[in-house]
N, C-alpha and C positions, 0 to 999 in steps of 0.2 A: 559687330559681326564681320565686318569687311576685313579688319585686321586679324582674326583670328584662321580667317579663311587664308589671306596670306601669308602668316606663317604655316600654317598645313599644308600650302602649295610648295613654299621653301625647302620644308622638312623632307617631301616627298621627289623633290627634283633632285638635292643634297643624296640622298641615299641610291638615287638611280644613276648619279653619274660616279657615286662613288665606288660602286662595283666593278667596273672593269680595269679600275685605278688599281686594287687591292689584288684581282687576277690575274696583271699584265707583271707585277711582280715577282710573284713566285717561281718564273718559268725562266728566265732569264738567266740567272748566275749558271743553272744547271748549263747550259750549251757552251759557254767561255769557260766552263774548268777541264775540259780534255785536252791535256796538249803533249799527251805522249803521240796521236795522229801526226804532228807535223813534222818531225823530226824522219821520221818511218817513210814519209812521200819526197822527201830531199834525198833520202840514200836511195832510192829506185832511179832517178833522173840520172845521180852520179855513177852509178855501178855498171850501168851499162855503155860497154866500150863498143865505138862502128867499126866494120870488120874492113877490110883492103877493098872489096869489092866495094862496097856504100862509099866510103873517100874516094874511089876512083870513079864510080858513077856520076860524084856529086861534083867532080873533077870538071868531066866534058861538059855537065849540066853547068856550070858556069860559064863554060867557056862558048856556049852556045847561045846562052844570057836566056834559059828557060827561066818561067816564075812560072806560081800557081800549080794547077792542075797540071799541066800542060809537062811542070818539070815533074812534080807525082807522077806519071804516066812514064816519062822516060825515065827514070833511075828504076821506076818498080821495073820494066821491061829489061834495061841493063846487067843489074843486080841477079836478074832471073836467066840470062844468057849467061852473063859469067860464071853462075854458079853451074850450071848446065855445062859449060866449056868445061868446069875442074872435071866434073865424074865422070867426061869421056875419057880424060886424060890418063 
């Protein structure tokens, strides 16, 4: 009786770990066969060109040795005067 009970304890543990084994399968391949997305997010990075104002903002922000926020804060500021200088002009 001892052995019978241990294989029915085998039988039963064999079948409960093999469930998420057979689950974790089928989901997979589906995510890695899209690959027209990557191609489409590399032409966005390269198609856009910085205008005279942004180089020239990024210009003094070097040369004033801003980082971080700190240089966020002054090119957005810059960039928003200069643009502001063309349309009085």
């Amino acid at each position: 009786m001892k052995l019978s009970s241990l294989f029915a304890t085998a039988a039963l543990a064999s079948l409960l770990l093999a469930g998420p084994a057979f689950a974790q399968s089928t989901t997979a391949p589906a995510a890695k066969s899209d690959t027209a997305a990557a191609p489409a997010s590399t032409e966005k990075k390269t198609s856009k060109a910085r205008s005279a104002e942004s180089l020239e903002c990024s210009k003094q922000a070097d040369e004033k040795g801003l980082h971080g926020k700190e240089r966020k804060k002054f090119r957005s500021e810059c960039i928003k005067n200069a643009k502001a200088g063309e349309k009085t002009k």
